[in-house]
C-alpha positions as CSV (number, residue, x, y, z in Angstrom):
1,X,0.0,0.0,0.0
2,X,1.3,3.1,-1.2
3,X,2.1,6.6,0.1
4,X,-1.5,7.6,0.1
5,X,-3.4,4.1,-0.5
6,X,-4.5,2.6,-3.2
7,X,-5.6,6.0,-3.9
8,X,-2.4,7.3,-5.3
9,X,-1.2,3.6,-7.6
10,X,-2.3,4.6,-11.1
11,X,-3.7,1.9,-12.7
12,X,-2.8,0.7,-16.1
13,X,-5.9,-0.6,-17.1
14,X,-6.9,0.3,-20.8
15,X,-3.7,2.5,-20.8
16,X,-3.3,4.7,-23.5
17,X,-0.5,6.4,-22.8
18,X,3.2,5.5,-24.5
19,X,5.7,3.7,-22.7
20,X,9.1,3.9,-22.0
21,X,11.0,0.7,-21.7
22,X,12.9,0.4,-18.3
23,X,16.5,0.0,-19.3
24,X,16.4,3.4,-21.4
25,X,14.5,5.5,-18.9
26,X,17.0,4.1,-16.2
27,X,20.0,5.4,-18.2
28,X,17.9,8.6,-19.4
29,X,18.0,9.7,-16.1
30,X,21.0,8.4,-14.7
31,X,22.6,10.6,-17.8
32,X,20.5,13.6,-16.8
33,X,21.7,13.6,-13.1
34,X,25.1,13.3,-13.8
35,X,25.0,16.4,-16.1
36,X,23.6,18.0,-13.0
37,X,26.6,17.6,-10.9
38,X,25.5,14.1,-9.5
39,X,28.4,11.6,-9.0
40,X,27.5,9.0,-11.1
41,X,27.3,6.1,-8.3
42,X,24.7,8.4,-6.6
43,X,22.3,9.3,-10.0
44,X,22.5,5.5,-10.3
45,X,20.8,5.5,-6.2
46,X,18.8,8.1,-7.3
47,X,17.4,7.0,-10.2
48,X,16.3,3.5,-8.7
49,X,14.0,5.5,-6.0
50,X,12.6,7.0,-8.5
51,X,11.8,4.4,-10.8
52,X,10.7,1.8,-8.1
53,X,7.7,4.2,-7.3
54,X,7.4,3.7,-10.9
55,X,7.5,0.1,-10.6
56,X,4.8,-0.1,-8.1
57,X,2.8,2.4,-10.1
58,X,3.1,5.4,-7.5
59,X,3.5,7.3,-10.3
60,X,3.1,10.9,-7.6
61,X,6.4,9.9,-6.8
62,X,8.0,8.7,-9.8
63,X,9.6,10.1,-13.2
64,X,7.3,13.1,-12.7
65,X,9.1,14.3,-10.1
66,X,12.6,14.2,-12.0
67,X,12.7,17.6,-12.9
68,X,10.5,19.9,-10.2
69,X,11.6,18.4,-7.2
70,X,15.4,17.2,-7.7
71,X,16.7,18.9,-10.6
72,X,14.9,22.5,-10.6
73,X,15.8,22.6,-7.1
74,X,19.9,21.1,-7.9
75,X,19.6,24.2,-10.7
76,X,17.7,26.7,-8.0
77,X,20.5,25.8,-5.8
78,X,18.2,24.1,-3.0
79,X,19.5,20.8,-3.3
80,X,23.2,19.9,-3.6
81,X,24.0,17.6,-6.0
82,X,27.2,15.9,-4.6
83,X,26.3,14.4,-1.2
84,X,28.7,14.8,2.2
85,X,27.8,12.6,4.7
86,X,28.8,13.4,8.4
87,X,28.0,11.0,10.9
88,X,27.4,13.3,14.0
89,X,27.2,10.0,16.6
90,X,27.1,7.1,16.7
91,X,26.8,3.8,19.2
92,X,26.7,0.0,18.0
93,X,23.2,0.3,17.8
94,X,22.0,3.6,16.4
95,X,23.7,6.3,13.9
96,X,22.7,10.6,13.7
97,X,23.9,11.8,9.9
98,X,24.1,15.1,8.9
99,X,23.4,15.0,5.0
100,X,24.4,19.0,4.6
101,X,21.6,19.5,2.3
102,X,22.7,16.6,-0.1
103,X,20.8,14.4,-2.0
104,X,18.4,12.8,0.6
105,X,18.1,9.0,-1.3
106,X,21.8,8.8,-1.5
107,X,22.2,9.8,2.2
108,X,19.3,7.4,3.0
109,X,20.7,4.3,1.1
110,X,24.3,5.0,3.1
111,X,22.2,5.3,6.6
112,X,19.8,1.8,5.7
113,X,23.2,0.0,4.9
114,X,25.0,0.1,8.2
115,X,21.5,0.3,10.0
116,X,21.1,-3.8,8.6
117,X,24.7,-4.3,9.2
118,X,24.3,-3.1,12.4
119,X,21.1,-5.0,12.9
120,X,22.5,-8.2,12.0
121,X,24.7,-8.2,15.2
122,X,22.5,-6.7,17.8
123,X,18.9,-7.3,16.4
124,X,18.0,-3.7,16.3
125,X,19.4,-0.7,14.8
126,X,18.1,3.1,14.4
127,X,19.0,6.1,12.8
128,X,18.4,9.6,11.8
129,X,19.5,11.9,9.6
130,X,19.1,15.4,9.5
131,X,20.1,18.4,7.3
132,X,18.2,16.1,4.3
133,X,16.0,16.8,0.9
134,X,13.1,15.0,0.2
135,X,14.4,10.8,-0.3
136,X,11.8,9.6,-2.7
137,X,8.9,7.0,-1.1
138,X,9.8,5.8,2.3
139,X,8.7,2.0,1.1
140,X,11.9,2.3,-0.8
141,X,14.0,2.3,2.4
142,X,12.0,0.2,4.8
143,X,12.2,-1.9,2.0
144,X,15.7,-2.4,2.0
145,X,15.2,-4.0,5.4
146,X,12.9,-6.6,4.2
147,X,15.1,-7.2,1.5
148,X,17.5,-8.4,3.9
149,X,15.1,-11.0,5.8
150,X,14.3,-7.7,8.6
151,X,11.6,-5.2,9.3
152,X,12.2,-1.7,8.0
153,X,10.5,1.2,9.3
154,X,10.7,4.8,8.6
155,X,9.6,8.3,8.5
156,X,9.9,11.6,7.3
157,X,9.0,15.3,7.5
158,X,8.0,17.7,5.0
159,X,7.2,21.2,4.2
160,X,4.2,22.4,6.1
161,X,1.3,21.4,4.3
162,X,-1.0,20.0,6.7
163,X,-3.3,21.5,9.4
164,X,-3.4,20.1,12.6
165,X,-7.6,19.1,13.8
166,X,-10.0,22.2,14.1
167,X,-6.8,23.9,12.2
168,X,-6.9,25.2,8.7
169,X,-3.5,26.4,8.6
170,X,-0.8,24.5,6.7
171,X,1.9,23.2,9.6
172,X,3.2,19.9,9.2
173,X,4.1,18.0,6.3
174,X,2.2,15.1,4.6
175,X,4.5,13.1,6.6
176,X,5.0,8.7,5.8
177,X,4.9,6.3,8.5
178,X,6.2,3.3,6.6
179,X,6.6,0.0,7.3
180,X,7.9,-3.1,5.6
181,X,7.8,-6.9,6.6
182,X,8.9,-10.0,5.2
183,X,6.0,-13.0,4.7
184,X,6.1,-16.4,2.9
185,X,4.5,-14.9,-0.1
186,X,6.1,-13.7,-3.7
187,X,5.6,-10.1,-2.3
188,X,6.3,-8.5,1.5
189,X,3.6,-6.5,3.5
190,X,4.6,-2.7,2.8
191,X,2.8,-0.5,4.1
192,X,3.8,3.2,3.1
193,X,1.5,5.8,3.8
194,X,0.9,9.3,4.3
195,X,-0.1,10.3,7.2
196,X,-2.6,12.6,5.1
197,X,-5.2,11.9,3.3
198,X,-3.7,13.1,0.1
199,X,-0.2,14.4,-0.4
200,X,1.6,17.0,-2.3
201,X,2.8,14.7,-5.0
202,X,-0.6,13.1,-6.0
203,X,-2.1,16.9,-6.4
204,X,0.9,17.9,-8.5
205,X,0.1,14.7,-10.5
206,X,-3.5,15.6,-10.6
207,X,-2.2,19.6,-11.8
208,X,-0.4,17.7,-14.4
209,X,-2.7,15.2,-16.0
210,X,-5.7,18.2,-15.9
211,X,-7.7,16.8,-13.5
212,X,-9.3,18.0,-10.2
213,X,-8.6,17.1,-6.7
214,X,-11.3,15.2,-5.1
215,X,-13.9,17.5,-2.9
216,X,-12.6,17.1,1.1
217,X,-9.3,16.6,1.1
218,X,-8.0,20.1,1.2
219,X,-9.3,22.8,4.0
220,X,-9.6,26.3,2.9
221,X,-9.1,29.0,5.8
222,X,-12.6,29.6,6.0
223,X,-13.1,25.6,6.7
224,X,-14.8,24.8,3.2
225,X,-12.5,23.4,0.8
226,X,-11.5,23.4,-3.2
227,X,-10.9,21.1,-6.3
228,X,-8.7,22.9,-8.9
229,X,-5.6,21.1,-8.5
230,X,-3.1,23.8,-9.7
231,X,-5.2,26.9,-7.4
232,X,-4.3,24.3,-4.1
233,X,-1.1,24.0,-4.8
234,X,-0.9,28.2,-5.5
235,X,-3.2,28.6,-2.0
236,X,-1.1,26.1,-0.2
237,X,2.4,27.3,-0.9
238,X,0.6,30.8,0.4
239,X,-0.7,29.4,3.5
240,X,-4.4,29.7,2.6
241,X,-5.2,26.0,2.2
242,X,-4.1,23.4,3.8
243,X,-4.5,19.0,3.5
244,X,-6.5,16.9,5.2
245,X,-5.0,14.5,8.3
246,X,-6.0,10.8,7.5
247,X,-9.5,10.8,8.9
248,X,-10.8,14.6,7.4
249,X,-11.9,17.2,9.0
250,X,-12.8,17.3,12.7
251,X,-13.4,14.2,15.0
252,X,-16.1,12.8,13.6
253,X,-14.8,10.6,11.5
254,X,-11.4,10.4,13.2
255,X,-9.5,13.3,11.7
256,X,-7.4,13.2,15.1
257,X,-5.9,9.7,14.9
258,X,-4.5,11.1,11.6
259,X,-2.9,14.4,12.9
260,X,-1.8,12.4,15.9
261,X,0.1,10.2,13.3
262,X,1.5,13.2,12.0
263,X,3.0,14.4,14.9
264,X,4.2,11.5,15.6
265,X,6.6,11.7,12.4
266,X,6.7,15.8,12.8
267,X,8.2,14.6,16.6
268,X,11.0,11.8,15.4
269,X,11.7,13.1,12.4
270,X,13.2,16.8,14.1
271,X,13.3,15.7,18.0
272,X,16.4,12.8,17.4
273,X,18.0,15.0,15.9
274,X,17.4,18.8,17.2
275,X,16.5,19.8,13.8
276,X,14.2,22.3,12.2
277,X,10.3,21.7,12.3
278,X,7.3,22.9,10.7
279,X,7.2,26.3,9.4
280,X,10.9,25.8,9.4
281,X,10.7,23.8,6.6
282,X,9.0,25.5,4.2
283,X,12.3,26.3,2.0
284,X,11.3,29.6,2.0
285,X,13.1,32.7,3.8
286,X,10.8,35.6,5.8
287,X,11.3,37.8,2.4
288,X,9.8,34.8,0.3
289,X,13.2,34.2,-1.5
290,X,14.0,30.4,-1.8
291,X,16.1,28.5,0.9
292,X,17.4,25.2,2.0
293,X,14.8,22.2,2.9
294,X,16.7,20.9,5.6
295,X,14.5,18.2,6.0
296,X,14.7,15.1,8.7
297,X,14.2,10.9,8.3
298,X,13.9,8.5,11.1
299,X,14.5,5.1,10.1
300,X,14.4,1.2,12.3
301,X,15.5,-2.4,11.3
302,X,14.2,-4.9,13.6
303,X,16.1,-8.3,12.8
304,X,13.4,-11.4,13.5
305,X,16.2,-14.0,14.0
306,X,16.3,-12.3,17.5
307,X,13.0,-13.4,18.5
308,X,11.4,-16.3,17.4
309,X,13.2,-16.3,13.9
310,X,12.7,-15.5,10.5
311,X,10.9,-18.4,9.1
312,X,8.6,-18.5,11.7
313,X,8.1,-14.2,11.7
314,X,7.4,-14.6,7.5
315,X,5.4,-17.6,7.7
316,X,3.0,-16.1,10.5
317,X,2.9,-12.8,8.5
318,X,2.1,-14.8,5.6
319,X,-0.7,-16.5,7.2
320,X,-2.4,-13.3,8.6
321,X,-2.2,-11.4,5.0
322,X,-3.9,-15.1,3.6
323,X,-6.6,-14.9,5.8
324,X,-7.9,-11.1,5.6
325,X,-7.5,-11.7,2.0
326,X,-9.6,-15.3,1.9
327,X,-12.2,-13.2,4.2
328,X,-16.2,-11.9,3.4
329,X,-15.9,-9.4,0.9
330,X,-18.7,-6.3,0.9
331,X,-21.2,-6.9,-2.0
332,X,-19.9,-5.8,-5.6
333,X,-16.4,-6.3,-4.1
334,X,-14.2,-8.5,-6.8
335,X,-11.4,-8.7,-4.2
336,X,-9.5,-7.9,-1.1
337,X,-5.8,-6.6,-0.8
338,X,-3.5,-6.4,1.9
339,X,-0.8,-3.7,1.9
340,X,2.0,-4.1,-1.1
341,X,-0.3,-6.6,-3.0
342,X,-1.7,-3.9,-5.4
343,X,2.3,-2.5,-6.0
344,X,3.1,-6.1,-6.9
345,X,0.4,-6.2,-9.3
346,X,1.2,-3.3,-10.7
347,X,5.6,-4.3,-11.4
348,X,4.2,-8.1,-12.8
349,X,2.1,-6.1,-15.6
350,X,4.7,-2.7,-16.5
351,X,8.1,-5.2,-16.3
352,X,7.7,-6.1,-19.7
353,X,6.1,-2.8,-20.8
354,X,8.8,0.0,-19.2
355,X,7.3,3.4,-17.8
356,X,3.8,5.0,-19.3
357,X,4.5,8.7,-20.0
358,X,1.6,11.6,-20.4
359,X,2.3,14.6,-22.6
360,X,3.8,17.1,-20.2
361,X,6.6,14.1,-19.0
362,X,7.4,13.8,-23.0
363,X,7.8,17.6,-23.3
364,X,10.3,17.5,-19.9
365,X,12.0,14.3,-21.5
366,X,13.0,15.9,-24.7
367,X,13.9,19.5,-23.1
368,X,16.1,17.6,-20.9
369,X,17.7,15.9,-23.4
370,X,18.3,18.8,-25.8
371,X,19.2,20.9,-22.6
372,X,22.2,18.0,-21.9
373,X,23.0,17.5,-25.2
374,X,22.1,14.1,-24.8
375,X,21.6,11.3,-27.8
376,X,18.2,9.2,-27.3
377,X,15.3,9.1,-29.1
378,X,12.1,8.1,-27.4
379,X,9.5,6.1,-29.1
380,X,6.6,8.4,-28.4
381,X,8.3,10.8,-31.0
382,X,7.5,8.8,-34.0
């Protein structure tokens, strides 16, 4: 399950847009980092994030975030392009990075590696990192846990975009609480969510593609709310609208377990480290001019050999996603998913395709390339 549910995973059911196959779009944009000043090693790192949201058809938080949210900001001078990693402290058990405003995957993938190494030998590791730049979907990571036969968790902040309960002013950001977990099945449990309803990436997308936001998930600061994707994003930025908390608005329906969440992530994500919060992160200065993100990630491996073992921890997590699935479904219901089932789906029917590309992703593509002097030629231009 993906950053804002099944939501947010485009499906490609009667696509009709053109695809990309995955080996050229992977060196496309390897190509294109590099010529942005990122070390080749790292635009490989990069470039995977990327296209595993892709893969999982989280397509918020794919390719159409290449250019307005890593290399705009590399050109804008928001985001550095070659990473320095400090580690700040450091115990057997748990790491504090400083990524000095690098890129946030590659300081991510450095802090997940010696978090499992570390987790191998005492069963649990933790780490946070501060000083960061957004580090693509927080499966990703967690998922480089399960990957190694652990549990990944891990969280991040944002730019304030989301109003706390009875709020309508945009605080916190959108905020993931992720968790991955290996079962006995061809796919794990991965559960990566926002911890609102709707995040910045799926409006952007909706912006993009022409189409509206859905009525209730976005506050407006006389507590009604609005649908034109690209006047949110405007209103938001200016403080005048604001997302939904997982729940909505009010207690009703449980709007507060949502900003709780939220906090939660707002709390780790700044508090382990003694990093900026909130309104501190809105990578703006008082005089509007643009700034640094400095954004935090939290991030926990929990090793199951140190309990009652792996086998048993993926065969019992195996078992409990069988049975919701094999459980009554509501009338007109074809089927029910557990979390990471629908992203699996999603890779077994684009791995032989590559990446489906609208119109405005074409345009970026070929600007890019001309732009880098690059030589490819994409299918969609014939």
């Amino acid at each position: 399950m993906n950053t804002t549910g099944n939501a947010n995973k485009t499906s490609d059911i009667h696509e009709t847009r053109p695809y990309i196959p995955w080996e050229q779009i992977e060196s496309f944009m390897i190509d294109v980092f590099e010529k942005y000043g990122v070390p080749r090693e790292d635009a490989k790192i990069c470039t995977d994030v990327l296209l595993e949201s892709d893969r999982r058809g989280i397509e918020s938080h794919g390719c159409n975030r290449f250019k307005p949210i890593y290399l705009d900001r590399i050109k804008d001078g928001t985001l550095l392009p070659v990473t320095k990693i400090d580690i700040i402290k450091e115990t057997p058990t748990t790491i504090v990075m400083n990524a000095n405003d690098g890129m946030g995957m590659v300081a991510s993938h450095d802090m997940m590696n010696r978090l499992i190494e570390k987790a191998k030998i005492y069963g649990m590791a933790g780490g946070a990192i501060y000083n960061s730049t957004h580090f693509g979907i927080a499966g990703y990571w967690s998922g480089m846990a399960e990957k190694a036969g652990m549990i990944g968790i891990c969280g991040t902040n944002a730019r304030p975009s989301v109003a706390p309960t009875f709020g309508v002013e945009p605080m916190m950001g959108t905020n993931p609480l992720t968790f991955t977990m290996p079962t006995d099945e061809a796919f794990p449990f991965n559960f990566d969510c926002a911890t609102s309803i709707v995040q910045n990436g799926k409006i952007e997308f909706y912006e993009r593609s022409g189409k509206p936001t859905p009525a209730g998930l976005v506050v407006t600061g006389d507590g009604g709310t609005m649908t034109d994707s690209g006047e949110i994003l405007r209103e938001m930025r200016a403080g005048n609208c604001a997302l939904l908390s997982i729940g909505g608005l009010g207690e009703e329906t449980g709007g507060y377990k949502g900003y709780g969440f939220t906090t939660i992530v707002e709390i780790l994500s700044a508090a382990l480290t003694g990093a900026p919060f909130m309104k501190e992160l809105s990578g703006r200065n008082a005089d509007g001019s643009k700034k640094m993100f400095h954004l935090g990630h939290f991030f926990f491996v929990i090793n199951p050999e140190f309990f009652m073992g792996l086998d048993t921890f993926k065969e019992t997590a195996g078992g409990i996603c069988r049975g919701l699935r094999a459980s009554r479904k509501a009338p007109g219901a074809e089927r029910i998913y557990t979390a990471g089932e629908k992203e699996y789906l999603a890779w077994q029917d684009r791995k032989d395709k590559g990446v489906p590309v609208g119109e405005a992703i074409q345009k970026e593509f070929i600007a890019l390339r001309d732009e880098c002097g690059l030589d490819y030629h994409f299918g969609f231009e014939d």
